[in-house]
PQR file with spaces between the fields and no chain letter, atoms N, CA, C, O and H, PARSE charges and radii, in Angstrom:
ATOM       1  N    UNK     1     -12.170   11.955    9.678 -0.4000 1.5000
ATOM       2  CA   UNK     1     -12.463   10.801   10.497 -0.0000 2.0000
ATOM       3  C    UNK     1     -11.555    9.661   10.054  0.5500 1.7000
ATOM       4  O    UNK     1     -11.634    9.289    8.883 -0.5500 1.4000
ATOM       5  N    UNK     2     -10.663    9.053   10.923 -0.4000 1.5000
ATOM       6  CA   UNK     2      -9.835    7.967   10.605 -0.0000 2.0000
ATOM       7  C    UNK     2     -10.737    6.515   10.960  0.5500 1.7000
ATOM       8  O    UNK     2     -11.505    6.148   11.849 -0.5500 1.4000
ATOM       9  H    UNK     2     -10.599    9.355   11.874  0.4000 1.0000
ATOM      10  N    UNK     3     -10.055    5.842    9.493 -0.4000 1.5000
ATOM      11  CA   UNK     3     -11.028    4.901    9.206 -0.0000 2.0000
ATOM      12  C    UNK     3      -9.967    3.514    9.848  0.5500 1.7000
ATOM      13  O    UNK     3      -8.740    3.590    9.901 -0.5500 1.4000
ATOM      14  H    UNK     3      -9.431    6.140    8.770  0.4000 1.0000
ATOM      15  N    UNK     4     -10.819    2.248   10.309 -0.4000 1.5000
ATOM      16  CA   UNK     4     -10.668    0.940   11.067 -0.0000 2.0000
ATOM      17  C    UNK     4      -9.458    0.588   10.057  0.5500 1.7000
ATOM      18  O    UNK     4     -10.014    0.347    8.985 -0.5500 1.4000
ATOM      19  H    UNK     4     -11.816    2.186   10.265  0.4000 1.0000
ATOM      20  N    UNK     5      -8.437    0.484    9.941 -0.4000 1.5000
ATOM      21  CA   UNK     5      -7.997   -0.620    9.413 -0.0000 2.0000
ATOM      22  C    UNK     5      -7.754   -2.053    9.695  0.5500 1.7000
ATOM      23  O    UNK     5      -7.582   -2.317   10.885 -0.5500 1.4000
ATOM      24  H    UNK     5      -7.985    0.679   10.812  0.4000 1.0000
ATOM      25  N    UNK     6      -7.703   -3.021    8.864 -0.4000 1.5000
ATOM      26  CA   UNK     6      -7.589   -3.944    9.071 -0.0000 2.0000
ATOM      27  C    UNK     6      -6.237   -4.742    9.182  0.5500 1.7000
ATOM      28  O    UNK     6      -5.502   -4.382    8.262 -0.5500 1.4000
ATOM      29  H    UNK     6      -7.843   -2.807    7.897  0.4000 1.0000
ATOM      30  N    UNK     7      -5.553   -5.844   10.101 -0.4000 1.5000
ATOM      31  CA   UNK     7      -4.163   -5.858   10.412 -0.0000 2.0000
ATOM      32  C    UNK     7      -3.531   -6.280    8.850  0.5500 1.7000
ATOM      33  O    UNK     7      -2.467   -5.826    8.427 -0.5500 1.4000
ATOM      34  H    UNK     7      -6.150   -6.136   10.848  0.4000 1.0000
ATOM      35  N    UNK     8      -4.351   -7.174    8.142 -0.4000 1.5000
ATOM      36  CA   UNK     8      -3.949   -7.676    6.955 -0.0000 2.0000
ATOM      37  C    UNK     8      -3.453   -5.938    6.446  0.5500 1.7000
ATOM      38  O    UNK     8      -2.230   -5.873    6.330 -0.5500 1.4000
ATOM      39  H    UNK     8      -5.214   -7.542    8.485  0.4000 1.0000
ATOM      40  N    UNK     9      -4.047   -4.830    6.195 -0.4000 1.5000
ATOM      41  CA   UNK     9      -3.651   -3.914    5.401 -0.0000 2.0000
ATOM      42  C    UNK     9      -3.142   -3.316    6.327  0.5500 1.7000
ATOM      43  O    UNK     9      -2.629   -2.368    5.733 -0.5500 1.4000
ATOM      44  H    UNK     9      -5.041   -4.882    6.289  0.4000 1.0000
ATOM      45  N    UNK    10      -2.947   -3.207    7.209 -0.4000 1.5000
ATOM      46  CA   UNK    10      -1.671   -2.150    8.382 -0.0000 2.0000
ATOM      47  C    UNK    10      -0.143   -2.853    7.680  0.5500 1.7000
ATOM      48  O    UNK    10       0.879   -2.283    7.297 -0.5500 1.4000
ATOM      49  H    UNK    10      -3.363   -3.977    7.692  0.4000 1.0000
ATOM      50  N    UNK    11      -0.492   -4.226    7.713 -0.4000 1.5000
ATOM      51  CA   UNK    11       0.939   -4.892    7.730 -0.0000 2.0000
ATOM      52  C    UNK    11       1.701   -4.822    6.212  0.5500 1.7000
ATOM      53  O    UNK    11       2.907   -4.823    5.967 -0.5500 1.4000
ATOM      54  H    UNK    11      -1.322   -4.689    8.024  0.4000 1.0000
ATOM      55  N    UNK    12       0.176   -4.741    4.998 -0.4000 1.5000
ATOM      56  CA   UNK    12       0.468   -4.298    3.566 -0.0000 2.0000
ATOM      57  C    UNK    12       1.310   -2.937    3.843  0.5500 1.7000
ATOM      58  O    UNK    12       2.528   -2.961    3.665 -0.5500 1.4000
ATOM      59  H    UNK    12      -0.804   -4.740    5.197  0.4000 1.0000
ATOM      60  N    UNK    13       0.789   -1.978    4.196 -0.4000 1.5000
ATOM      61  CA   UNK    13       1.308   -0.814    4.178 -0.0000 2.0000
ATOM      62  C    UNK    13       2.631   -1.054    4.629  0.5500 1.7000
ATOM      63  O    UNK    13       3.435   -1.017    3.697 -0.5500 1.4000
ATOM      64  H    UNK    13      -0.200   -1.958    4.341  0.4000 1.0000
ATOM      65  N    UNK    14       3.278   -1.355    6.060 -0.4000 1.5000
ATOM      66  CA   UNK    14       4.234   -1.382    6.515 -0.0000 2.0000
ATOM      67  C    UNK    14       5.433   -1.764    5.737  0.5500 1.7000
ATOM      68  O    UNK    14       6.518   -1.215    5.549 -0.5500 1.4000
ATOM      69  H    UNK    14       2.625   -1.386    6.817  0.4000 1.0000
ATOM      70  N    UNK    15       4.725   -3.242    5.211 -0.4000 1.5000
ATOM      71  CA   UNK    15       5.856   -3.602    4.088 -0.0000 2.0000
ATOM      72  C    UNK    15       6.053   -2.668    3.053  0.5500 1.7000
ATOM      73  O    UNK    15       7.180   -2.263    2.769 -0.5500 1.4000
ATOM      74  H    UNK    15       3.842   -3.688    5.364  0.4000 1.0000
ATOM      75  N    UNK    16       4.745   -2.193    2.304 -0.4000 1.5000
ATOM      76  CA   UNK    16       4.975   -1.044    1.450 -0.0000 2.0000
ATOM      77  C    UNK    16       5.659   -0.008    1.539  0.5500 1.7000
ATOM      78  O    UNK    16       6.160    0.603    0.595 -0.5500 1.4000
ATOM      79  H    UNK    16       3.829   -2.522    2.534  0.4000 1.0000
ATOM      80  N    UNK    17       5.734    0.292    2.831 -0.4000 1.5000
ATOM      81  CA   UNK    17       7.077    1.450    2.897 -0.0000 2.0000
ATOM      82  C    UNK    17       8.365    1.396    3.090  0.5500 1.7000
ATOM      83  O    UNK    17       9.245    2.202    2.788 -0.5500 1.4000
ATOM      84  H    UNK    17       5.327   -0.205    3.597  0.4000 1.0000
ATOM      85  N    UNK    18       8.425    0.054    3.787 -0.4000 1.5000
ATOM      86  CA   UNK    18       9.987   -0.108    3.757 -0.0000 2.0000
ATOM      87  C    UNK    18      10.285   -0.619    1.892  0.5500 1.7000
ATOM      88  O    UNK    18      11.492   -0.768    1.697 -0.5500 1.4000
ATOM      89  H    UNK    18       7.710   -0.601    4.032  0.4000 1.0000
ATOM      90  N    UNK    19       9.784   -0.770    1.154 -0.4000 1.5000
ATOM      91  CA   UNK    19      10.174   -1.313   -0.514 -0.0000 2.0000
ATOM      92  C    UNK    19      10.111    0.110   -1.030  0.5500 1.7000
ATOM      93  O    UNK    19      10.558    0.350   -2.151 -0.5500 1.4000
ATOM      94  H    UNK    19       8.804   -0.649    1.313  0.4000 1.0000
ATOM      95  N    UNK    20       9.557    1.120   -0.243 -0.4000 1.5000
ATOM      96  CA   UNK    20       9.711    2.448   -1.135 -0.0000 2.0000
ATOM      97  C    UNK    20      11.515    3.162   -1.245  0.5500 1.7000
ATOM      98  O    UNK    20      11.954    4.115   -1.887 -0.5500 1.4000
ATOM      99  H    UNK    20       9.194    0.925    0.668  0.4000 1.0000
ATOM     100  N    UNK    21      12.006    2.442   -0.553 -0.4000 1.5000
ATOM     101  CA   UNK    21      13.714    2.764   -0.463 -0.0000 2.0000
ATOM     102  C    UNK    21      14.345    2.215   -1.664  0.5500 1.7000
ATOM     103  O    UNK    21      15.569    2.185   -1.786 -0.5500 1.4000
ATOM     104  H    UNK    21      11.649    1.667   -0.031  0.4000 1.0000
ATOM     105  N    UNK    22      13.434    1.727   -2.667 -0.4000 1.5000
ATOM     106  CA   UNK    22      14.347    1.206   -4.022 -0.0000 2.0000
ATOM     107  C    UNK    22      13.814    2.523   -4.723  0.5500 1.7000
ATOM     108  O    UNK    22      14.199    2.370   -5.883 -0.5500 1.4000
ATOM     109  H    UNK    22      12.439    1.752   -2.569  0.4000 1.0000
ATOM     110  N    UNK    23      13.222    3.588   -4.670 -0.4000 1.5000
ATOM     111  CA   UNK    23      13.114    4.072   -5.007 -0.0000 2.0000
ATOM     112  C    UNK    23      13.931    5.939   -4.771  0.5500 1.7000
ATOM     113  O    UNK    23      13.776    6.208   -3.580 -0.5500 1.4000
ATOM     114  H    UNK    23      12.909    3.712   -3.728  0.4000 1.0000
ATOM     115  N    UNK    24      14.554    6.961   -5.391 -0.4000 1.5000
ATOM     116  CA   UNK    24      15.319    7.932   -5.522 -0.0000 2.0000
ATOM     117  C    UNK    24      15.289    8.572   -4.206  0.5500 1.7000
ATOM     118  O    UNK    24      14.907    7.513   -3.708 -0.5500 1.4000
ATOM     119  H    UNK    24      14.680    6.742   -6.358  0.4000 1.0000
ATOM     120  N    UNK    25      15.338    9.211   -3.383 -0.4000 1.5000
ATOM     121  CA   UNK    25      15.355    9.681   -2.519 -0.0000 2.0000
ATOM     122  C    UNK    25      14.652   11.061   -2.271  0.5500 1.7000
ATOM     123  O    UNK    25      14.064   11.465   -1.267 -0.5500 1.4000
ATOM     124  H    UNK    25      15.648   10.071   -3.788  0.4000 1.0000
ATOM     125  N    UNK    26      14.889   11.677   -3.500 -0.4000 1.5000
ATOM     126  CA   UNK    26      14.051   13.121   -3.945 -0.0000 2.0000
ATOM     127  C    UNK    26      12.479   12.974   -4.463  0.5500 1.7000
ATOM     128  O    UNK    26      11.520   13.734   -4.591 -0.5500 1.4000
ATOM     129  H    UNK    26      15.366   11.349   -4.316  0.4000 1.0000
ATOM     130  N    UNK    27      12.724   11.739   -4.662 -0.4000 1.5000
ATOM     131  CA   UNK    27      10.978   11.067   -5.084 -0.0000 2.0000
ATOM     132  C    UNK    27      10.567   10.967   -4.301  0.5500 1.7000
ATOM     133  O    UNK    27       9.590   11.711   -4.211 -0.5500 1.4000
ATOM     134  H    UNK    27      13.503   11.121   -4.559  0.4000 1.0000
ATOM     135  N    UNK    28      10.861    9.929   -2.857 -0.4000 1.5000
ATOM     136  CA   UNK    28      10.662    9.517   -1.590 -0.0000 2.0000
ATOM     137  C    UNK    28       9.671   10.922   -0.744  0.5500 1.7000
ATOM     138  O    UNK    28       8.588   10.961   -0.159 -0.5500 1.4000
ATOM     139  H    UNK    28      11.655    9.325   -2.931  0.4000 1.0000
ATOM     140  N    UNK    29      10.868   12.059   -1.125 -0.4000 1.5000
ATOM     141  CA   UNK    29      10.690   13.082   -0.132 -0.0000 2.0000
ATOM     142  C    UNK    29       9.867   13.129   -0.259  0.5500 1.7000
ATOM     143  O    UNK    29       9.068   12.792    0.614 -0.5500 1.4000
ATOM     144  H    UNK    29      11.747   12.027   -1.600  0.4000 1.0000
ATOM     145  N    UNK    30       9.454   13.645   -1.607 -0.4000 1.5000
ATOM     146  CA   UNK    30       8.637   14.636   -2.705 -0.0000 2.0000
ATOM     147  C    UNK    30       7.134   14.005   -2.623  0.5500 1.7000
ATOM     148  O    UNK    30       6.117   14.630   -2.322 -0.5500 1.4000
ATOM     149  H    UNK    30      10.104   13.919   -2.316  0.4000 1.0000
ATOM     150  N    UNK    31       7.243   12.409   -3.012 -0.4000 1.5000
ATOM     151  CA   UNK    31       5.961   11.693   -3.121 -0.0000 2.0000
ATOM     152  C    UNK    31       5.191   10.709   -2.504  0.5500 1.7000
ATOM     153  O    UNK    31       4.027   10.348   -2.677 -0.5500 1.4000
ATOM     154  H    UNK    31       8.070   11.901   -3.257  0.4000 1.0000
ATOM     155  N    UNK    32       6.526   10.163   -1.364 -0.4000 1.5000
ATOM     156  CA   UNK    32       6.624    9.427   -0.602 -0.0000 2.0000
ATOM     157  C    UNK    32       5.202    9.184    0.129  0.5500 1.7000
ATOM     158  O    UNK    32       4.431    8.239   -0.037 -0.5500 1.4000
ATOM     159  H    UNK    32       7.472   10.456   -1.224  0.4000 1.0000
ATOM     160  N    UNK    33       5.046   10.515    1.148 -0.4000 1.5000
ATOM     161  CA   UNK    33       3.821   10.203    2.225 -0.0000 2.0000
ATOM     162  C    UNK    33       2.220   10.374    1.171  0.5500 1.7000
ATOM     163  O    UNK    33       1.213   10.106    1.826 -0.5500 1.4000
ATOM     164  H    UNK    33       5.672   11.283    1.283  0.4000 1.0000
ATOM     165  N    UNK    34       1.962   10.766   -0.281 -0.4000 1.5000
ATOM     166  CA   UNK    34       1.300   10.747   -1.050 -0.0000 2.0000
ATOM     167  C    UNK    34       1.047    9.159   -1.986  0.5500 1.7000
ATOM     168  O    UNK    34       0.050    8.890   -2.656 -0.5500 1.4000
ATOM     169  H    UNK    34       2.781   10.984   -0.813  0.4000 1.0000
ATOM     170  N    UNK    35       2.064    8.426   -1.809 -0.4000 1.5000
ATOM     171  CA   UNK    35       2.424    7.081   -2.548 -0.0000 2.0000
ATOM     172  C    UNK    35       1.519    6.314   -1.738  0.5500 1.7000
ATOM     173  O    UNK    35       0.573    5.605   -2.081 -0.5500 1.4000
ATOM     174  H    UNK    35       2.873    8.645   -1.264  0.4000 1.0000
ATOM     175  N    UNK    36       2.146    6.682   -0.187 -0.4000 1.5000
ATOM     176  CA   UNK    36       1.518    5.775    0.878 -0.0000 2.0000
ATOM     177  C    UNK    36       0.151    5.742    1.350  0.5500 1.7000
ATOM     178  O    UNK    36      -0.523    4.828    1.826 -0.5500 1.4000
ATOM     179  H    UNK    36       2.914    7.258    0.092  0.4000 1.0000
ATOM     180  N    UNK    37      -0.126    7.106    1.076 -0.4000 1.5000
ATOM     181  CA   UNK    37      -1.678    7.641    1.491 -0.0000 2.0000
ATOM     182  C    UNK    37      -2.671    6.493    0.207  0.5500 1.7000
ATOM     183  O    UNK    37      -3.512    5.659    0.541 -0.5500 1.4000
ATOM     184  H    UNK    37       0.421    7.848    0.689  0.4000 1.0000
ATOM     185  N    UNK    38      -2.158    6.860   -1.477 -0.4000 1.5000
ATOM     186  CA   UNK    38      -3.196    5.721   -2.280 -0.0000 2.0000
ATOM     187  C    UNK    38      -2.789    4.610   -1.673  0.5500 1.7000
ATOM     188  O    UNK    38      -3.638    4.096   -0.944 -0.5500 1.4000
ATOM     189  H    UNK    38      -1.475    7.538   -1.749  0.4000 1.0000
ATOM     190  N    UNK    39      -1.574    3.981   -1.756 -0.4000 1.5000
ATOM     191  CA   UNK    39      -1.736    2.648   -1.388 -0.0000 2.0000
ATOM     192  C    UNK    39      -2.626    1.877   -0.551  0.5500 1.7000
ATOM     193  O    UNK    39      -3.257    0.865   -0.853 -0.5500 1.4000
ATOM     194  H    UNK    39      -0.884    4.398   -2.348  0.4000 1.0000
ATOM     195  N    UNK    40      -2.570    2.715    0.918 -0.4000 1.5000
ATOM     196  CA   UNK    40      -3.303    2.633    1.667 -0.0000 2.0000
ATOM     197  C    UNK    40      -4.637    2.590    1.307  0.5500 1.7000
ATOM     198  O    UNK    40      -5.115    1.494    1.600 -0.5500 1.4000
ATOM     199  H    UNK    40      -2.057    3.538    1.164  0.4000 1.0000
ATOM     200  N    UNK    41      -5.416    3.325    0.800 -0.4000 1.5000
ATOM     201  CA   UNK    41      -6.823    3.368    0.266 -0.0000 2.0000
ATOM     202  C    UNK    41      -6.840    2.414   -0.586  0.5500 1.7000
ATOM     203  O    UNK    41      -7.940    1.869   -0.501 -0.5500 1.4000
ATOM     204  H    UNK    41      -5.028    4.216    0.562  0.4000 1.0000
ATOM     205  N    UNK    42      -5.999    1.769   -1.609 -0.4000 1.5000
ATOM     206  CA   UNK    42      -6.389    1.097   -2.240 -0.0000 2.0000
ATOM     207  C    UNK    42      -6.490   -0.320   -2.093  0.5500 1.7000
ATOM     208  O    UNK    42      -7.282   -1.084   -2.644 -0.5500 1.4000
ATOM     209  H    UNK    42      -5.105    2.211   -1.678  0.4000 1.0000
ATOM     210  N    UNK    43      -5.369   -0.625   -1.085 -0.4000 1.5000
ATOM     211  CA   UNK    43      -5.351   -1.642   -0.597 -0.0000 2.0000
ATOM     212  C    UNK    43      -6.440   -1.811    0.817  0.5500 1.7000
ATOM     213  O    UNK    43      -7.022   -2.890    0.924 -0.5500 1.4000
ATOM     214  H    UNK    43      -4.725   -0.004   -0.637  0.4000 1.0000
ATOM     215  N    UNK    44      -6.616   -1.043    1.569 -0.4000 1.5000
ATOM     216  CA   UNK    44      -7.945   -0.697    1.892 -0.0000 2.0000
ATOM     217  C    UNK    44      -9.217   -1.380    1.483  0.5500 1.7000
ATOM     218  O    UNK    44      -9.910   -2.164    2.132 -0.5500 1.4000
ATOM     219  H    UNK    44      -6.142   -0.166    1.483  0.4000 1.0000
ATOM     220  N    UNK    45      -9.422   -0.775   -0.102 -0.4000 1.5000
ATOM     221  CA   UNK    45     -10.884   -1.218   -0.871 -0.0000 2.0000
ATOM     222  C    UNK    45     -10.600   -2.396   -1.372  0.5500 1.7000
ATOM     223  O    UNK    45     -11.539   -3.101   -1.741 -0.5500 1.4000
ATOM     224  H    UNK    45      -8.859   -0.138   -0.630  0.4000 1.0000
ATOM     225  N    UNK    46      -9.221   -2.876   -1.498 -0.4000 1.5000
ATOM     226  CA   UNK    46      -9.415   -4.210   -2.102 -0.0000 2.0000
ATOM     227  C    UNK    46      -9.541   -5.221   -1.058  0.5500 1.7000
ATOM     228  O    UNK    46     -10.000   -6.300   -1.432 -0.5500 1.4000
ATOM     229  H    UNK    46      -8.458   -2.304   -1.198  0.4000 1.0000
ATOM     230  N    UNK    47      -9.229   -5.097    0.176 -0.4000 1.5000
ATOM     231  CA   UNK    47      -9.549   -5.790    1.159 -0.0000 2.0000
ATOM     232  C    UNK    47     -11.475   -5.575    1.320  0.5500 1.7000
ATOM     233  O    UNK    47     -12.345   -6.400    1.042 -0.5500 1.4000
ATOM     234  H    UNK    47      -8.856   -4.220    0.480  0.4000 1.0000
ATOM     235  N    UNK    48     -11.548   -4.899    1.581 -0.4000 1.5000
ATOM     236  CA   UNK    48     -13.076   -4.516    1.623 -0.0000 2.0000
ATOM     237  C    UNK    48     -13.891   -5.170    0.820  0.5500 1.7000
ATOM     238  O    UNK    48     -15.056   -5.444    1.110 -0.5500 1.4000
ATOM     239  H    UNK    48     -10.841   -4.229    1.807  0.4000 1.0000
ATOM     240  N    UNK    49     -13.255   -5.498   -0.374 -0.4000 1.5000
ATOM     241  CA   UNK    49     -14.690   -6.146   -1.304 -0.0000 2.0000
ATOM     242  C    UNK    49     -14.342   -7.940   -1.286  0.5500 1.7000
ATOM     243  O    UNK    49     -15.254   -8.697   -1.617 -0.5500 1.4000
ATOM     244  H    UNK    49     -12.309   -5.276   -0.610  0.4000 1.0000
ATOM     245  N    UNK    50     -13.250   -8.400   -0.961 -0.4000 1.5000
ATOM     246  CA   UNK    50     -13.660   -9.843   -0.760 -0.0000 2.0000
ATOM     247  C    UNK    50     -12.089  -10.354   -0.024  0.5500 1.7000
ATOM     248  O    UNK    50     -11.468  -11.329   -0.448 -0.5500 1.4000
ATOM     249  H    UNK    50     -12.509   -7.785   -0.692  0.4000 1.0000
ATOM     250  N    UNK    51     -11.533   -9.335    1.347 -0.4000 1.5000
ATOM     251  CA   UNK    51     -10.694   -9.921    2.313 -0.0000 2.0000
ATOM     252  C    UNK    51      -9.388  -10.130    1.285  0.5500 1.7000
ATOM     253  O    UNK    51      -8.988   -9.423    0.360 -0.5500 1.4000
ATOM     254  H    UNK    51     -12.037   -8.543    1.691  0.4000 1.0000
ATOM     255  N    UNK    52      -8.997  -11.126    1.714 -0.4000 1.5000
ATOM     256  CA   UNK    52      -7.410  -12.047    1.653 -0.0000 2.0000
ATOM     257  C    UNK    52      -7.183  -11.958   -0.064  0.5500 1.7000
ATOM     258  O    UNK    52      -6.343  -11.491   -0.834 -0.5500 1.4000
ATOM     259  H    UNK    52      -9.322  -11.700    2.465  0.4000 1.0000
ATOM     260  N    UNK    53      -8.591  -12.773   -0.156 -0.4000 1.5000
ATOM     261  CA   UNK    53      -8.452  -12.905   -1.856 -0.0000 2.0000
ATOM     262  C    UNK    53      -8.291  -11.644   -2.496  0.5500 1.7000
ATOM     263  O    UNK    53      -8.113  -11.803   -3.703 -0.5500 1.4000
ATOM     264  H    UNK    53      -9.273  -13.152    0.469  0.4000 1.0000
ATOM     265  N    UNK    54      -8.288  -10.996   -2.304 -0.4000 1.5000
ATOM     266  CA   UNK    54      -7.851   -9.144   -3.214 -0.0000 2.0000
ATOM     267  C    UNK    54      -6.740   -8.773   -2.985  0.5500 1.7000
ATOM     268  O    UNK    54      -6.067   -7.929   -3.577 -0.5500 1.4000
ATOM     269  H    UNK    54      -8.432  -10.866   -1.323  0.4000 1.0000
ATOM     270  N    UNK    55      -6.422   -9.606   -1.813 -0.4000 1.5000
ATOM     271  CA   UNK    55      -5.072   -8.786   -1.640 -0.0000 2.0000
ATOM     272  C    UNK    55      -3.581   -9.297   -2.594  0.5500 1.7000
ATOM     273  O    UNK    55      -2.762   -8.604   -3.197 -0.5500 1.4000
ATOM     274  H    UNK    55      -6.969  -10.292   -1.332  0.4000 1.0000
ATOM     275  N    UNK    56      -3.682  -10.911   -2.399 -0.4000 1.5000
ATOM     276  CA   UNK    56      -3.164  -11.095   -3.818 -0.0000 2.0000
ATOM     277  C    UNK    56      -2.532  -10.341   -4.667  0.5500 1.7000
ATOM     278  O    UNK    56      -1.420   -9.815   -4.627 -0.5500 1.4000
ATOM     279  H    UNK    56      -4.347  -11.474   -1.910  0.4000 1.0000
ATOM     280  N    UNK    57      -3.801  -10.351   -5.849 -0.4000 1.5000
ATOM     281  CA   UNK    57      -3.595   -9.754   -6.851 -0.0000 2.0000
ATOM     282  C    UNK    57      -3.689   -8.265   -6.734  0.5500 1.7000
ATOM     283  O    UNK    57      -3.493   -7.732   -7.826 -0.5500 1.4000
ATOM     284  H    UNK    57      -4.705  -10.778   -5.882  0.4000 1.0000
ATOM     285  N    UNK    58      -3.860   -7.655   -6.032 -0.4000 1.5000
ATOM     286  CA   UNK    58      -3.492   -6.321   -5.527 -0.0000 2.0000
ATOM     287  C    UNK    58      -1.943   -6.232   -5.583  0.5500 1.7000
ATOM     288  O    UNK    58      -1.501   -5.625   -6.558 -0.5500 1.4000
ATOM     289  H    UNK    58      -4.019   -8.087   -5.145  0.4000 1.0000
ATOM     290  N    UNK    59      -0.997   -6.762   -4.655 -0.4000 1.5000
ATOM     291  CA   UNK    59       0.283   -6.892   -4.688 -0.0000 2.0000
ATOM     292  C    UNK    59       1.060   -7.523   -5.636  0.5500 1.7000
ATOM     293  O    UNK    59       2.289   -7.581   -5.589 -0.5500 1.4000
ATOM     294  H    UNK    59      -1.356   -7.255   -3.862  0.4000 1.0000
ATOM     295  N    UNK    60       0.276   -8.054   -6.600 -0.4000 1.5000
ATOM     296  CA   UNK    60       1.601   -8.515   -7.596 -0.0000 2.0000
ATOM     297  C    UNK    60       1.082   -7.617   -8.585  0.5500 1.7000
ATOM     298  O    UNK    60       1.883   -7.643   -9.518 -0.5500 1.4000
ATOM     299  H    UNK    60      -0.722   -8.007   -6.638  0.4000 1.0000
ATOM     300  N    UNK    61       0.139   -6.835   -8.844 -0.4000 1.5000
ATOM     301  CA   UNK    61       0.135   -5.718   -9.497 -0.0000 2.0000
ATOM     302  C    UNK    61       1.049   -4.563   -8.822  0.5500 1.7000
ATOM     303  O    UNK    61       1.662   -3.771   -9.538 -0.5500 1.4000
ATOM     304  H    UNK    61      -0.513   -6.814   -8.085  0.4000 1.0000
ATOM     305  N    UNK    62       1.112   -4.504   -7.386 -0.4000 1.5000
ATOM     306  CA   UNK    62       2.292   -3.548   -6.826 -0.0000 2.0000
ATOM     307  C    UNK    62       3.353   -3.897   -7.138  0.5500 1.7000
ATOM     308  O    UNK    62       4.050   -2.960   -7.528 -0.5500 1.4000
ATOM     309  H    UNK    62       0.615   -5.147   -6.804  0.4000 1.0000
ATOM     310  N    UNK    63       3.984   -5.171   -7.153 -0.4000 1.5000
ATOM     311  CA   UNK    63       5.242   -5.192   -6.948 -0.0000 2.0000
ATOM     312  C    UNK    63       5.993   -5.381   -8.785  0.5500 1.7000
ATOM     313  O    UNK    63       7.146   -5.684   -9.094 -0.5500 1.4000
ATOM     314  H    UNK    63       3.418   -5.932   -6.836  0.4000 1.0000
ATOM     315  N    UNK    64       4.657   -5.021   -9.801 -0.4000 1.5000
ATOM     316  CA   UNK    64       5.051   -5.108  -11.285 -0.0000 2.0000
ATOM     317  C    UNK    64       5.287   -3.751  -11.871  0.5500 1.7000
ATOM     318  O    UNK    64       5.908   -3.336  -12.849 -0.5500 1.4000
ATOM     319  H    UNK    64       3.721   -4.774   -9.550  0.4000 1.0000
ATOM     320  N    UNK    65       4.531   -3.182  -10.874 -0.4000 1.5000
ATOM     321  CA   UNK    65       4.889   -1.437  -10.716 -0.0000 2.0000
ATOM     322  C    UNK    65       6.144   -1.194  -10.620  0.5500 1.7000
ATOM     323  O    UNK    65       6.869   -0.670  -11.465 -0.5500 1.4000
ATOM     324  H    UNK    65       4.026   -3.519  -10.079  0.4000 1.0000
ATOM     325  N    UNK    66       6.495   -1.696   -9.256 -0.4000 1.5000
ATOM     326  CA   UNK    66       7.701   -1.556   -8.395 -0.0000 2.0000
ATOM     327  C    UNK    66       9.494   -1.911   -9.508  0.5500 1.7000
ATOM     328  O    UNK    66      10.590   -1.838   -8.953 -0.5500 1.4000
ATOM     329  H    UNK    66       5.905   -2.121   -8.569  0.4000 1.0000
């Protein structure tokens, strides 16, 4: 069952995949649509438990990854 997303996390994701191109290409292949699938969920639940404000610090924990 595909779940509601919300535009705030459609548009997380979107950006999230175009920033996955700093990353190897054989990784991409390999881990790519699996990278995107957690992100998605996670950014997902962090929207879920208190909106805008999660998302934040959600993404500068992504992009310290990154």
């Amino acid at each position: 069952m595909a779940r509601f997303l919300p535009r705030p996390v459609r548009l997380s994701v979107a950006v999230y995949r175009l920033l996955l191109v700093v990353y190897p290409s054989v990784h991409r292949q390999t881990y790519g649509p699996l990278v995107v699938q957690l992100f998605r969920d996670l950014c997902h639940d962090a929207y879920a438990q208190n909106g805008l404000l999660n998302l934040l610090p959600f993404w500068v924990q992504t992009l310290s990854d990154l």
